[in-house]
C-alpha positions in Angstrom: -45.8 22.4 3.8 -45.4 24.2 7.8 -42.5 25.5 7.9 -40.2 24.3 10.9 -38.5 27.3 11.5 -39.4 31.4 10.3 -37.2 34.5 10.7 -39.7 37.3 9.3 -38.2 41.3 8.6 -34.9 40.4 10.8 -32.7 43.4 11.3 -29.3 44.0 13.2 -27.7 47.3 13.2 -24.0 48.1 14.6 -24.1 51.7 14.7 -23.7 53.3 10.9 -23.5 49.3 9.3 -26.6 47.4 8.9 -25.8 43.8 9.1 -28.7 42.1 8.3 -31.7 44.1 6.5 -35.0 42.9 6.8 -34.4 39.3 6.2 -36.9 36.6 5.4 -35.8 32.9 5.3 -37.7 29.8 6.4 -36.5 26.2 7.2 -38.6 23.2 6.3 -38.5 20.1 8.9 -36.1 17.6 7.2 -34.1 19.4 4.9 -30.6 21.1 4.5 -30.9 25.1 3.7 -27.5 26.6 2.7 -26.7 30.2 3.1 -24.1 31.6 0.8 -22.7 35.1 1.0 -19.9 37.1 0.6 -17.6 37.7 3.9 -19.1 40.3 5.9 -23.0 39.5 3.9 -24.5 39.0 7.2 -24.8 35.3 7.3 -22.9 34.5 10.9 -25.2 37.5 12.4 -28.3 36.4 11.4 -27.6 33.0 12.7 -26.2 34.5 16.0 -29.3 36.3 16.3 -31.3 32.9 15.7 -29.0 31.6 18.6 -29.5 34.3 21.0 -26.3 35.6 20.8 -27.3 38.8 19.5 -30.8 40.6 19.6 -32.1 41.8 16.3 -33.5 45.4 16.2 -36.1 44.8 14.1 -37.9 40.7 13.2 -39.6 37.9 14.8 -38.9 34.5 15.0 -41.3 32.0 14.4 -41.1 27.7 15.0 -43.9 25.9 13.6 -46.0 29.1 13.5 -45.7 30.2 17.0 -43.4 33.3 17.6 -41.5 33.0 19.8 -38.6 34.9 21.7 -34.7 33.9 22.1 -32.5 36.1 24.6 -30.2 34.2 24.9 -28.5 30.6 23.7 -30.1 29.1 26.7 -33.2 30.0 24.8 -32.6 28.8 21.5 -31.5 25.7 23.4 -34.4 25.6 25.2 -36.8 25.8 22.1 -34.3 23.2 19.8 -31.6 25.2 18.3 -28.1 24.2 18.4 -25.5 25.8 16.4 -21.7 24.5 15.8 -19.5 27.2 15.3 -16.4 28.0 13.1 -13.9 27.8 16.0 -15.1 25.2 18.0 -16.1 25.8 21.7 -14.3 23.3 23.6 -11.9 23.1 26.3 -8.6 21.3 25.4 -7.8 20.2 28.6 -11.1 18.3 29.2 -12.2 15.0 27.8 -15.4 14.4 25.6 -17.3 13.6 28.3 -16.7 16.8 29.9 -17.2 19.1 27.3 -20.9 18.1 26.3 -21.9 18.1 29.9 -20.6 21.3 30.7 -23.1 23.8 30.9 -25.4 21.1 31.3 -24.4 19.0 34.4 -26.6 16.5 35.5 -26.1 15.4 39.4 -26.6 12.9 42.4 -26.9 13.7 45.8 -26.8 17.7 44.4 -23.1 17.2 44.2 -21.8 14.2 42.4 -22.1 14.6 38.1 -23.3 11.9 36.8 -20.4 11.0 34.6 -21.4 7.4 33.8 -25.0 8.4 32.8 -23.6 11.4 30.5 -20.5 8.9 28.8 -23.4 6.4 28.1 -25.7 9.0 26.4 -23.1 10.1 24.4 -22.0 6.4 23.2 -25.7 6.1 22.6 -26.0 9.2 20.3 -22.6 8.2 18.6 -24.3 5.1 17.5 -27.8 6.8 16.6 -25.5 9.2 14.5 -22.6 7.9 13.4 -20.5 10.2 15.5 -17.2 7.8 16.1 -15.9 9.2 19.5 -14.2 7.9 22.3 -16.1 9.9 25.5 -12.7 9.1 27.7 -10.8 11.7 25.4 -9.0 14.4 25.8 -9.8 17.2 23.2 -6.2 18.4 22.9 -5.4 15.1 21.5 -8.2 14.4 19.1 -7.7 15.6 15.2 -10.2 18.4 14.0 -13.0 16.3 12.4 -13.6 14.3 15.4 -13.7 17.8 17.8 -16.0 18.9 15.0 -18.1 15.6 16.3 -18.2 16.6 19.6 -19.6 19.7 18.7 -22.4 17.9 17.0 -22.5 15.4 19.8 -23.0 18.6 22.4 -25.8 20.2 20.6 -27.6 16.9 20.3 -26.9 15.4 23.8 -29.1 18.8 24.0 -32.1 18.0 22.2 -31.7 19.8 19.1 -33.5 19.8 16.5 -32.6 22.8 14.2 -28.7 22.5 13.9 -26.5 25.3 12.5 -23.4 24.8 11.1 -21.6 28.2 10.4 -18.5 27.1 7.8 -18.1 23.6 9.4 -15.9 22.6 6.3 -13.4 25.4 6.7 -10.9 23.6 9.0 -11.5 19.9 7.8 -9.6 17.8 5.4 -10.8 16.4 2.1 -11.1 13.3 4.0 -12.9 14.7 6.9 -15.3 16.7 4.7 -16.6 13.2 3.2 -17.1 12.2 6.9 -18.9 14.9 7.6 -21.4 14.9 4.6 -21.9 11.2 5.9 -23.1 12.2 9.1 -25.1 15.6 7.8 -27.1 12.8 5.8 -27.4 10.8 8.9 -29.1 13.9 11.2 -31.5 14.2 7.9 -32.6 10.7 8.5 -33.0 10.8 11.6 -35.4 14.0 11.4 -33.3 17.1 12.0 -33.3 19.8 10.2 -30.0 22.2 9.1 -28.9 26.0 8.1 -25.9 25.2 6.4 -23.7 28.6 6.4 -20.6 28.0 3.8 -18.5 29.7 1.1 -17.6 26.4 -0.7 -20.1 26.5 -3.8 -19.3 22.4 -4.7 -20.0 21.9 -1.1 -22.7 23.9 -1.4 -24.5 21.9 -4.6 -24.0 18.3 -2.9 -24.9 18.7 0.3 -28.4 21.3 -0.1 -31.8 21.1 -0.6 -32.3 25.0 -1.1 -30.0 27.6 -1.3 -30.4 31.1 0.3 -28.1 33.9 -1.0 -27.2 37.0 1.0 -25.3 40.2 -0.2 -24.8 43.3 1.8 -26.9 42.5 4.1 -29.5 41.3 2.0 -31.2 38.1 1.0 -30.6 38.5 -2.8 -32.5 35.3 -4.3 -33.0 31.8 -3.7 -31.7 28.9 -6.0 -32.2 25.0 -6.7 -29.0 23.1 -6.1 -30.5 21.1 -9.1 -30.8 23.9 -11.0 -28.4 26.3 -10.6 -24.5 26.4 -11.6 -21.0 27.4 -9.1 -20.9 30.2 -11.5 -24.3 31.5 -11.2 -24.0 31.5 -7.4 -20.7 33.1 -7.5 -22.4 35.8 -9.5 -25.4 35.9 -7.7 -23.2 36.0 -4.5 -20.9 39.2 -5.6 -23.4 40.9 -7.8 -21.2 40.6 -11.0 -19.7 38.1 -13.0 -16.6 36.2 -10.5 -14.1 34.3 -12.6 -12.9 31.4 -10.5 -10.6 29.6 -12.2 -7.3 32.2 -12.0 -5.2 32.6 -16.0 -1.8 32.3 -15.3 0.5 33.9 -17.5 3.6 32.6 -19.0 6.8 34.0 -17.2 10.3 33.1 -17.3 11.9 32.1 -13.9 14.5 33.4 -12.5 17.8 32.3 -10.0 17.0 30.6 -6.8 15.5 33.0 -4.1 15.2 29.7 -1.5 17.2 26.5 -1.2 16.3 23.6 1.0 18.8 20.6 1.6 17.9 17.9 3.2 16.1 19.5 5.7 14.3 17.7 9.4 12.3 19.0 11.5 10.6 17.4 14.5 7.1 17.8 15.6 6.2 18.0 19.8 6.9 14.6 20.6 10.3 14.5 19.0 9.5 12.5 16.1 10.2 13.9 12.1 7.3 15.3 10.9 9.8 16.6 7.9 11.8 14.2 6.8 15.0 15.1 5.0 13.5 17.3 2.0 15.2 19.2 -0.3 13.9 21.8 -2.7 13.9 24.7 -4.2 12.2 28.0 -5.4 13.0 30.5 -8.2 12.0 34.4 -8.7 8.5 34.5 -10.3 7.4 30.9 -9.5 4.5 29.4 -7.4 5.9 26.2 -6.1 2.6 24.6 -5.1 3.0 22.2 -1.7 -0.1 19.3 -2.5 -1.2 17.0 0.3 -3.3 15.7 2.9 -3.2 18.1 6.4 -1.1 16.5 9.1 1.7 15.4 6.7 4.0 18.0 7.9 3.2 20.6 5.5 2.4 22.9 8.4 6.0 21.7 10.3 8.0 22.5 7.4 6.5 26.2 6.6 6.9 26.9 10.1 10.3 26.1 10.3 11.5 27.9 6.6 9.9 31.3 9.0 11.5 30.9 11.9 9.2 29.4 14.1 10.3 26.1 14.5 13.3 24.5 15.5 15.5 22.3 12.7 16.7 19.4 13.3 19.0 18.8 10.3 20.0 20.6 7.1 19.8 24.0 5.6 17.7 26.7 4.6 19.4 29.4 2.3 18.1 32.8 1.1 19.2 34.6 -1.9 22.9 32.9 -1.1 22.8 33.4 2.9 22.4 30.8 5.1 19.4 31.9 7.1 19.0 28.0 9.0 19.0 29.9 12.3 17.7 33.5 11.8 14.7 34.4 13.8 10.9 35.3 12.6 12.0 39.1 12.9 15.8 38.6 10.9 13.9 36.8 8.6 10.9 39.1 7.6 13.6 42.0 7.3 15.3 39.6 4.5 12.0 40.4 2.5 10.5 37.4 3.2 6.0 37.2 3.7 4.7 34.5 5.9 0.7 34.0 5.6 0.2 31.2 8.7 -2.5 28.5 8.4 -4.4 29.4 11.9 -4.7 32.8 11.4 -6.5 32.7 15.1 -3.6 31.5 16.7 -0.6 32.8 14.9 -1.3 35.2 13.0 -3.9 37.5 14.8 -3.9 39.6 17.9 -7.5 39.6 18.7 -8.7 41.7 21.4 -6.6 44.5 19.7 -8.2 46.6 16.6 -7.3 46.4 12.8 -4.9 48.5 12.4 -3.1 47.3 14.9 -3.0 44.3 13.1 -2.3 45.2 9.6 1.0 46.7 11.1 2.0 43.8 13.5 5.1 43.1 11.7 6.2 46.2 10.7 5.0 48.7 13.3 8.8 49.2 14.5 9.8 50.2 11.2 9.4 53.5 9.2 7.2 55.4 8.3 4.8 53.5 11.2 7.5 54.9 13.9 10.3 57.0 14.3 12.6 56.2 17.4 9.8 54.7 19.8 7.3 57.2 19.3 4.1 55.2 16.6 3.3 57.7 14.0 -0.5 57.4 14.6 -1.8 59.1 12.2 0.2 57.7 9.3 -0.5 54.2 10.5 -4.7 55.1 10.4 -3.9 56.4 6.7 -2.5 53.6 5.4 -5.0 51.2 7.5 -7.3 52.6 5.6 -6.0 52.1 2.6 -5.8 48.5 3.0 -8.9 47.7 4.3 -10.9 49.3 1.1 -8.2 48.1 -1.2 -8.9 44.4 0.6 -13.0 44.9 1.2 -12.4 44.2 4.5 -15.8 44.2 6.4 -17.0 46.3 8.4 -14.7 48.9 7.3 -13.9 50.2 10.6 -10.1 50.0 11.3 -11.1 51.0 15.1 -13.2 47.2 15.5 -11.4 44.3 17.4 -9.9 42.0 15.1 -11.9 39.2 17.2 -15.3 40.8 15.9 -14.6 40.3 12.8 -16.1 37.4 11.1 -13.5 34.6 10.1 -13.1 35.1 6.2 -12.4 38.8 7.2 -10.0 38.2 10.0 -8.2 36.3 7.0 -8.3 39.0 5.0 -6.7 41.1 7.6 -3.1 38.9 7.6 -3.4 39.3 3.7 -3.3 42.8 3.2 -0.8 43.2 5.9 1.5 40.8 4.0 0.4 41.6 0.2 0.6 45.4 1.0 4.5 45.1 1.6 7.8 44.8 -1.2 8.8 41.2 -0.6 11.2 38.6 -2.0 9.5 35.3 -0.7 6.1 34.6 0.7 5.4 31.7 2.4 1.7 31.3 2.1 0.0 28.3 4.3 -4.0 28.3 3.5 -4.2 31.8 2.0 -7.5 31.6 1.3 -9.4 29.5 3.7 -13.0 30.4 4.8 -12.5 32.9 1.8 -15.5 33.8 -0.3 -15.7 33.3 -3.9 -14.8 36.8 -4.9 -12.0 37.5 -2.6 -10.8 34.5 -3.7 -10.6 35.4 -7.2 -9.1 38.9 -5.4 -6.5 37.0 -3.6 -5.8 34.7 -6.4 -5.2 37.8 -8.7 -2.7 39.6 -6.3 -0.4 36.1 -6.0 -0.6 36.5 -10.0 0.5 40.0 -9.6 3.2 39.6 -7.2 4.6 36.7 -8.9 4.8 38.8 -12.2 6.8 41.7 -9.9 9.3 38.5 -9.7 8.3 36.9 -6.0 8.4 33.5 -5.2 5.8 32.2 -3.5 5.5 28.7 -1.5 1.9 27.9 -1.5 0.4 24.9 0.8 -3.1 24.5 0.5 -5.2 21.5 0.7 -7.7 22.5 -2.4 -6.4 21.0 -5.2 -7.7 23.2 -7.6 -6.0 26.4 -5.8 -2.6 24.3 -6.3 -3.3 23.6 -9.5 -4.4 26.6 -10.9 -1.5 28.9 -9.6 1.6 26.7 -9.4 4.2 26.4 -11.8 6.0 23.6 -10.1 4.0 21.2 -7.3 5.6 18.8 -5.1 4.0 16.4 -2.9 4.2 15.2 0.6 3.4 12.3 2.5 3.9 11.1 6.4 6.6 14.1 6.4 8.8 13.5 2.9 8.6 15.1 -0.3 7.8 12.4 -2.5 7.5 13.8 -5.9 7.9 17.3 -7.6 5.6 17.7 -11.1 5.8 20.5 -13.4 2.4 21.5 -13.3 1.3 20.9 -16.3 2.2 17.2 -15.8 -0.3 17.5 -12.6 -3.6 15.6 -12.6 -6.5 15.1 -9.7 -6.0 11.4 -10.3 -2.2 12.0 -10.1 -2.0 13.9 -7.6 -4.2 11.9 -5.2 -2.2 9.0 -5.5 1.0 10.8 -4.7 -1.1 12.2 -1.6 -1.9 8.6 -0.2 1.4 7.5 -0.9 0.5 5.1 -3.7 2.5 6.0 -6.4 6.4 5.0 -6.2 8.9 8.2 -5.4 9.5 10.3 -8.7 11.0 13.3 -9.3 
């Protein structure tokens, strides 16, 4: 068989780090090729390279046998490639219709766009596709499966052909990730073919008709999603043997570090997205919050730090009533906070690492004395953290925004792993993780729960709730409807609590 799509001998350099080393990888027309690496293995470059966003050092670039050459996206565009990225590229303020046009406005009379023609191509493609989307929309008010369509819509209303999705699971739902699988199947039907970029190594199995592995830079083998385990890939990934089920060991619990009574909060639109819960959380214990995203989860974990307003009830610290501290009052109290958009909240971009891995600290000692930064101990312990966390590149001096999205995760972390706390609030701790930092993430919770921390932890992957909570509760449309021990806690359980099947038990 022709191969659709070649990339022979590609190499990137940025400066000392080689990012991709003489990579060979092929695409055949119809099929799904997933790439699987560690974060920081090269996999996001060498498909920005493929999109034109960067210009390899060394390679060529082949579609059906003729080389040809990208400078640009408008290239790759030009010649069928389309690529979705991790954060989408949309403007909020814009409907559907306006974000697929942009860039590529079509006009009457050289100064009219042809609004009506675009919304009907795009009802057309939704159809062809299966892509549910309203054109009239505004993207600030759709959820982030059906921006995620959009995206797809874009690239298509384009005339793409080769379609790369770089982590296009990492944001979504359970829910939404069964959508989208629906509609990958539907582009395969309908001809196109796709580079699958993910760390999810179930996702990876159902969803693939070859797998590509890179590490360090390198493409390190190629497997058979019918033939080949999550284990072998996790291996094959890391270059050594990745456990990835975390062993939790027995510990007795201690007093209550964190009381909630019958706490509300409301969301934007002044409605309760968290309705009159009440909990609590000893020393040493994972309390494990299960459910499906948009059930106030995020609400609640923003109010317990500080960052949201309460409507009702109390939140009380080691005895102290703490219902109206601020973010600052409250990380002084001891107390981690690991937000769920790491982009938004929990990331200065534009400014470098270290800068970062001291954001909430930096007016403390030994980072400052008086208002003078003590530089030079803030590069020694950035460095620290960065090894001890395999952040890549290892270059404390890089803006946090170049770094790719499993790293910039790693970043927030270290900075609140590396510090003596009480409580962490952790929301999503290790989405668009790889498999081994995973298990390295996984390990350090462990730790720090043995040290006597307790540790909220929302996550929408079951397993991760499973395998490191002691105690899980359950929420649905913004109430706590059930608290397990965890040992008590099934998949099938558990998913009935989340849809709100079950009746209310505690």
């Amino acid at each position: 068989m022709k191969p659709l799509l070649e990339l022979k001998g590609i190499t990137k350099r940025f400066g000392n780090v080689v990012a991709n080393d003489h990579i060979d990888l092929f695409l055949n027309h119809g099929e799904v090729l997933a790439l699987l690496g560690e974060n920081g293995a090269g996999k996001t470059t060498l498909m920005n390279i493929l999109y034109g966003l960067y210009s390899p050092d060394e390679g060529e670039i082949f579609i059906n046998r003729e080389k040809i050459q990208i400078d640009g996206p408008q290239d790759a565009i030009n010649h069928g490639i389309g690529m979705v990225h991790q954060h989408f590229m949309l403007v909020p303020v814009f409907t559907v219709t306006e974000n697929v046009m942009l860039g590529a406005e079509t006009t009457k009379y050289g100064t009219f766009l042809k609004r009506k023609q675009v919304k009907s191509e795009i009802e057309e493609i939704s159809r062809k596709y299966g892509l549910v989307v309203d054109p009239d929309s505004r993207i600030e008010d759709l959820s982030v499966g059906v921006q995620q369509r959009v995206e797809i819509i874009k690239i298509l209303y384009r005339k793409a052909e080769i379609l790369i999705f770089d982590e296009p699971t990492a944001v979504l739902t359970p829910q939404e990730v069964v959508d989208f699988f629906v509609v990958i199947n539907g582009l395969i039907k309908q001809g196109k073919s796709i580079i699958f970029i993910s760390h999810k190594l179930k996702e990876v199995l159902g969803i693939s008709d070859r797998i590509n592995v890179l590490r360090n830079g390198r493409l390190v083998g190629e497997a058979d999603p019918q033939k080949v385990t999550e284990t072998n890939l996790a291996n094959m990934m890391v270059g050594r043997k990745v456990f990835l089920n975390a062993k939790i060991t027995e510990k007795k619990v201690g007093d209550k570090v964190l009381e909630v009574k019958n706490l509300t909060v409301l969301n934007e639109r002044n409605f309760p997205s968290v309705s009159n819960i009440s909990f609590d959380i000893k020393s040493g214990e994972v309390f494990g919050l299960a459910g499906v995203q948009g059930n106030g989860q995020n609400e609640l974990v923003e109010a317990l730090f500080g960052l949201r307003a309460k409507a009702e009830g109390k939140v009380i610290f080691q005895g102290q009533d703490i219902t109206e501290f601020t973010p600052r009052a409250i990380h002084k109290l001891g107390i981690g906070y690991v937000p769920e958009d790491r982009q938004q909240d929990g990331l200065i971009l534009p400014m470098p690492v270290y800068n970062n891995l001291i954001m909430n600290s930096y007016y403390n000692e030994p980072f400052s004395h008086g208002i003078a930064l003590q530089r030079e101990t803030i590069r020694e312990y950035s460095e620290k953290w960065v090894k001890e966390f395999d952040i890549r590149p290892p270059n404390i001096d890089l803006k946090t925004g170049s770094l790719s999205g499993g790293n910039q995760q790693k970043v927030i972390i270290a900075r609140e792993l590396s510090q003596s706390m009480k409580l962490l609030i952790a929301s999503q701790p290790t989405r668009g993780l790889d498999v081994g930092s995973i298990e390295y993430i996984h390990s350090q919770l462990l730790k720090k729960r043995m040290e006597g921390c307790a540790i909220l932890l929302f996550s929408t992957e079951l397993e991760e709730i499973m395998n490191l909570s002691d105690r899980i509760g359950v929420m649905y449309r913004g109430e706590l409807i059930s608290i397990l021990n965890s040992k008590d806690a099934t998949r099938e359980k558990l998913g009935l609590l989340m849809a709100g099947i079950q009746s209310n038990s505690r």
